[in-house]
C-alpha positions as CSV (number, residue, x, y, z in Angstrom):
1,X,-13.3,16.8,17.4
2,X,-10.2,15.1,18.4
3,X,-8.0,14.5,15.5
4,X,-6.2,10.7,15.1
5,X,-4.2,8.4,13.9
6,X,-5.8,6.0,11.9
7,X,-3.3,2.7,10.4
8,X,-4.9,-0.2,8.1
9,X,-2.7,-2.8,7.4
10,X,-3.0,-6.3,5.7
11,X,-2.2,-8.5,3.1
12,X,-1.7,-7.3,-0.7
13,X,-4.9,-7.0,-3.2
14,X,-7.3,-6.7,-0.2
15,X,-9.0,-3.6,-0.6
16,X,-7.0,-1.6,1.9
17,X,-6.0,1.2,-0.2
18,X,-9.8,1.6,-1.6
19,X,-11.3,1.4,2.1
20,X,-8.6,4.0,3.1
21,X,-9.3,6.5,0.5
22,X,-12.9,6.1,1.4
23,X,-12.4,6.5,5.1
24,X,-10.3,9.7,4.7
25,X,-12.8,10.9,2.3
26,X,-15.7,10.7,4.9
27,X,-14.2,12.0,7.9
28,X,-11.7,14.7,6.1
29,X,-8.4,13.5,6.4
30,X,-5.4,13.1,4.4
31,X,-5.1,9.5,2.7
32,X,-1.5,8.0,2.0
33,X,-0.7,5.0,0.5
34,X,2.4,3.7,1.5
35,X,2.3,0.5,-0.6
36,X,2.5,3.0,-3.9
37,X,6.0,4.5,-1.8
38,X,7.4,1.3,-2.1
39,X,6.0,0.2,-5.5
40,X,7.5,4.5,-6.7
41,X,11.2,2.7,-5.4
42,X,10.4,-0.2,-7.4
43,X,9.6,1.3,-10.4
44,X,13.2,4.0,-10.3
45,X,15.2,0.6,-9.3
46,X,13.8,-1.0,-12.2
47,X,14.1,1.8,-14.5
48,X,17.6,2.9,-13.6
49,X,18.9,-0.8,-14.6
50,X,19.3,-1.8,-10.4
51,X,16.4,-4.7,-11.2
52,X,17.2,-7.0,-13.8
53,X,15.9,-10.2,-14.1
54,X,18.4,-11.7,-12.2
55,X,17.8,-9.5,-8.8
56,X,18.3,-6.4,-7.4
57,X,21.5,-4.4,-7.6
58,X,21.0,-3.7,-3.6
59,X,24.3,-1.6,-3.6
60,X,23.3,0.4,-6.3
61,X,19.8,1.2,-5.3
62,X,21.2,2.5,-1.4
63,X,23.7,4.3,-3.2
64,X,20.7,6.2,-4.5
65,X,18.9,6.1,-1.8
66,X,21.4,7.8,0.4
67,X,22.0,10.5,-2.6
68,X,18.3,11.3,-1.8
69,X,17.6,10.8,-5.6
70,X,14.3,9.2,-4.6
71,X,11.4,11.7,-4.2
72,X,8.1,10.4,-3.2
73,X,5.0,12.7,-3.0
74,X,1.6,12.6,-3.5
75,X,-0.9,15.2,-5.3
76,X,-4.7,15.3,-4.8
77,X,-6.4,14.5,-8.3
78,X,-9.2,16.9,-8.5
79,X,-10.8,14.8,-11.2
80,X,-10.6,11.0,-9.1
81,X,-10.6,12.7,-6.4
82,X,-8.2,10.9,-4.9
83,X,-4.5,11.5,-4.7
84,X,-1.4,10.3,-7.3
85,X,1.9,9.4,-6.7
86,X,4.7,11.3,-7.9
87,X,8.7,10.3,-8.4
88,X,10.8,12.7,-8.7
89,X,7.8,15.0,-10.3
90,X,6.6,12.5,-13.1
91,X,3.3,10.9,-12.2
92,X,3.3,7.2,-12.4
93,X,0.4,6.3,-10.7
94,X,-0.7,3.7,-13.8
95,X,3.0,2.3,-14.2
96,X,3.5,1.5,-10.6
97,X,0.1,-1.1,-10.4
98,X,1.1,-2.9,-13.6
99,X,2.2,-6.6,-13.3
100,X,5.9,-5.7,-14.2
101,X,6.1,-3.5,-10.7
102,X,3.8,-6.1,-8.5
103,X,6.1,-8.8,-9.1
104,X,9.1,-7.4,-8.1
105,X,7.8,-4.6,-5.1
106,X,8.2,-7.1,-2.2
107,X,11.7,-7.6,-2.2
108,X,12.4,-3.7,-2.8
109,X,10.1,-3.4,0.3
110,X,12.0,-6.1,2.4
111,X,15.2,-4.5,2.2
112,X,16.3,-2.0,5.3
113,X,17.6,0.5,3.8
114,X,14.3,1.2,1.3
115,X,11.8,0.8,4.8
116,X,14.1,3.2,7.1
117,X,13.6,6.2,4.5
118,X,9.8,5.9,3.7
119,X,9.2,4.8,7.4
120,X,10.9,8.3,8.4
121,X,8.5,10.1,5.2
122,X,5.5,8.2,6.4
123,X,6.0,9.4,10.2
124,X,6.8,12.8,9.4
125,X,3.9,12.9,7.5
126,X,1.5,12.0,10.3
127,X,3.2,14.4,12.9
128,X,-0.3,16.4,12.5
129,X,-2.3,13.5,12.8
130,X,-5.8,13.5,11.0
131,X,-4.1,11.0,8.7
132,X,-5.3,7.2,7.3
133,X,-2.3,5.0,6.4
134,X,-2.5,1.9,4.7
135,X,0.0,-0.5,4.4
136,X,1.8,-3.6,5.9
137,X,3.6,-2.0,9.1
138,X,1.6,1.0,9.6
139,X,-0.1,-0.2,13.0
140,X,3.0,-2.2,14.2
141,X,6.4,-0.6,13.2
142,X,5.2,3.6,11.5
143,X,2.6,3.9,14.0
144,X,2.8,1.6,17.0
145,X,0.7,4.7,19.2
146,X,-1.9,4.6,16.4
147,X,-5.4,5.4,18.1
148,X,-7.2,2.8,15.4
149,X,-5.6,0.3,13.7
150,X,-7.3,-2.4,11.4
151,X,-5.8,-5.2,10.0
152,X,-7.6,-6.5,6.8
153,X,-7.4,-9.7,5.1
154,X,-9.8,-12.3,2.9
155,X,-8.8,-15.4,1.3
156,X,-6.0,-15.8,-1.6
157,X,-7.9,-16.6,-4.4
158,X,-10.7,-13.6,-3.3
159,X,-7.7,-11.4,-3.7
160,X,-6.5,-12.8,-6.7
161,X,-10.0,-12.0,-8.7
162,X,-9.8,-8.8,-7.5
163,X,-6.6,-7.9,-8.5
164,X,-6.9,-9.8,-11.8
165,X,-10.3,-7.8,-12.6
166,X,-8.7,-4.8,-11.8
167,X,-6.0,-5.0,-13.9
168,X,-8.9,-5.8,-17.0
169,X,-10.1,-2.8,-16.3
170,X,-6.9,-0.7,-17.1
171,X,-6.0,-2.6,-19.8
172,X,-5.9,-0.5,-22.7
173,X,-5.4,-2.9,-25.3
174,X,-6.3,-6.2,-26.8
175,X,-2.4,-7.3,-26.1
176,X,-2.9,-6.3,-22.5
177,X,-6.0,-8.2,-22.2
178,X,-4.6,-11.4,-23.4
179,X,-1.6,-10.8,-21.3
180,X,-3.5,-10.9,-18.0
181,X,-3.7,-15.0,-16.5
182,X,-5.6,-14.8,-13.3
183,X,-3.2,-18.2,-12.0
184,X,-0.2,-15.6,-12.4
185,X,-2.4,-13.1,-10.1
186,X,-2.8,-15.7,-8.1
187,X,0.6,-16.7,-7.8
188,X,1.5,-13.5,-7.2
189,X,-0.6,-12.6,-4.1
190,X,0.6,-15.9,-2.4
191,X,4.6,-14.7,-3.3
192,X,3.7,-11.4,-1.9
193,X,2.1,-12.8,1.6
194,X,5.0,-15.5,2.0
195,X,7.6,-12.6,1.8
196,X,5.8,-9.7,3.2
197,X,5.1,-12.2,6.6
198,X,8.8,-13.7,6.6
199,X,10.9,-10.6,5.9
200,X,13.4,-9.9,8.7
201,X,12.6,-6.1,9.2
202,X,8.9,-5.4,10.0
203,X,7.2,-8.1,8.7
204,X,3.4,-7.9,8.4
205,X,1.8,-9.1,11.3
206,X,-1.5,-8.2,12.7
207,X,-0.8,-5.9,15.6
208,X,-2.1,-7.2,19.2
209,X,-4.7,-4.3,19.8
210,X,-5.7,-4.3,15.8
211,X,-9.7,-4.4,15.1
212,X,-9.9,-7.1,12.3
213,X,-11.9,-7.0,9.0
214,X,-12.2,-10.3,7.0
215,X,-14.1,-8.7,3.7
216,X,-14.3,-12.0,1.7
217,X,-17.4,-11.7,1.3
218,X,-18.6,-7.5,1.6
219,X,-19.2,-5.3,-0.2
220,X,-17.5,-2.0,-0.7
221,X,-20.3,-0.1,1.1
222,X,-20.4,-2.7,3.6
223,X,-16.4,-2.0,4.5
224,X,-16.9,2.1,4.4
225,X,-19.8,1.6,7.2
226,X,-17.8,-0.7,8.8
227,X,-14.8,1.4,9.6
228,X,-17.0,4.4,9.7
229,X,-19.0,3.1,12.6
230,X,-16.0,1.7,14.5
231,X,-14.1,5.2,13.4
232,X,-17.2,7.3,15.2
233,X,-16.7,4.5,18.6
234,X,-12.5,5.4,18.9
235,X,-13.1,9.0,18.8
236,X,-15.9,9.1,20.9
237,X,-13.7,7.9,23.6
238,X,-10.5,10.0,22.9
């Protein structure tokens, strides 16, 4: 069977990543999550001191950028069975969905510098094909040639509840617990959407040939046969 490219795009906290990992799962190819690229760049900016409260140091984090002391990869986790992200050789798979990282990723992922490099990573990595990318440009500026490409969305708040009962579940303490206040979730998402759609360089839009999936209201197993069946329909035709 013909091998493709598969791109699923859309906005934050709507089960793209999940529904990708599934797909790739089922049909036996290689899963990469491109939003957990740009949340790894996040995490070195703010751990090197280049993301205080006040902003990014932009200058600082090209500077690093350029010295190619940003390493992305990903390694299959026998145990999930799903893949982790690695920077520079540390897992940080858990640190990179923690609040701290979501509020700060979209304007690390706006910037031109930070979406050249991982867009070059992210198209060398599909060179093979038999890939599924998930992200917010995958269909439109990584892989305009893409032979499926879904664009997934669902309301705010829908989103929100997701994204705040995920983070309940990885809270490993009482103090995280309390932390977590599903209006600063909420907030959140809608920050993320306003910049990810006004950005100057690829901003996320749905791409003209895109199938759309509105999951406000499915179920998990109700996505996976979804994109399964309309999967089996592409490649039937290749």
């Amino acid at each position: 069977m013909k091998k493709i490219i598969i791109a699923i795009d859309g906005h934050s906290s709507c089960g793209k990543s999940t529904m990708a990992k599934q797909l790739a799962k089922d049909i036996g190819y290689v899963y990469v999550d491109t939003g957990a690229m740009y949340r790894a760049v996040t995490l070195y900016a703010m751990r090197n001191g280049m993301y205080p409260d006040a902003g990014i140091q932009e200058e600082e984090l090209k500077a690093a950028v350029e010295a190619g002391k940003i390493q992305i990869s990903f390694k299959f986790n026998a145990e999930t069975g799903r893949p982790d992200t690695y920077l520079n050789g540390e897992k940080v798979e858990d640190e990179i969905r923690q609040m701290e990282v979501s509020n700060r990723v979209s304007p690390v992922a706006a910037l031109p510098f930070v979406r050249a490099l991982l867009t070059q990573q992210q198209q060398e990595m599909g060179k093979e094909k038999g890939i599924v990318m998930d992200g917010r440009d995958i269909g439109t500026a990584v892989f305009p040639q893409a032979e499926m490409k879904v664009f997934v969305t669902a309301s705010a708040r829908v989103r929100a509840q997701r994204r705040f009962d995920e983070l309940m579940g990885k809270a490993k303490t009482q103090e995280e617990l309390a932390a977590l206040n599903y209006e600063e979730v909420l907030k959140n998402v809608e920050e993320r959407d306003y910049i990810d759609s006004h950005r100057e360089v690829a901003p996320l839009r749905q791409a003209e040939d895109a199938l759309v999936l509105d999951n406000s209201d499915m179920t998990r197993e109700e996505q996976s046969a979804w994109l399964l069946a309309k999967y089996q329909e592409i490649v039937a035709k290749c």
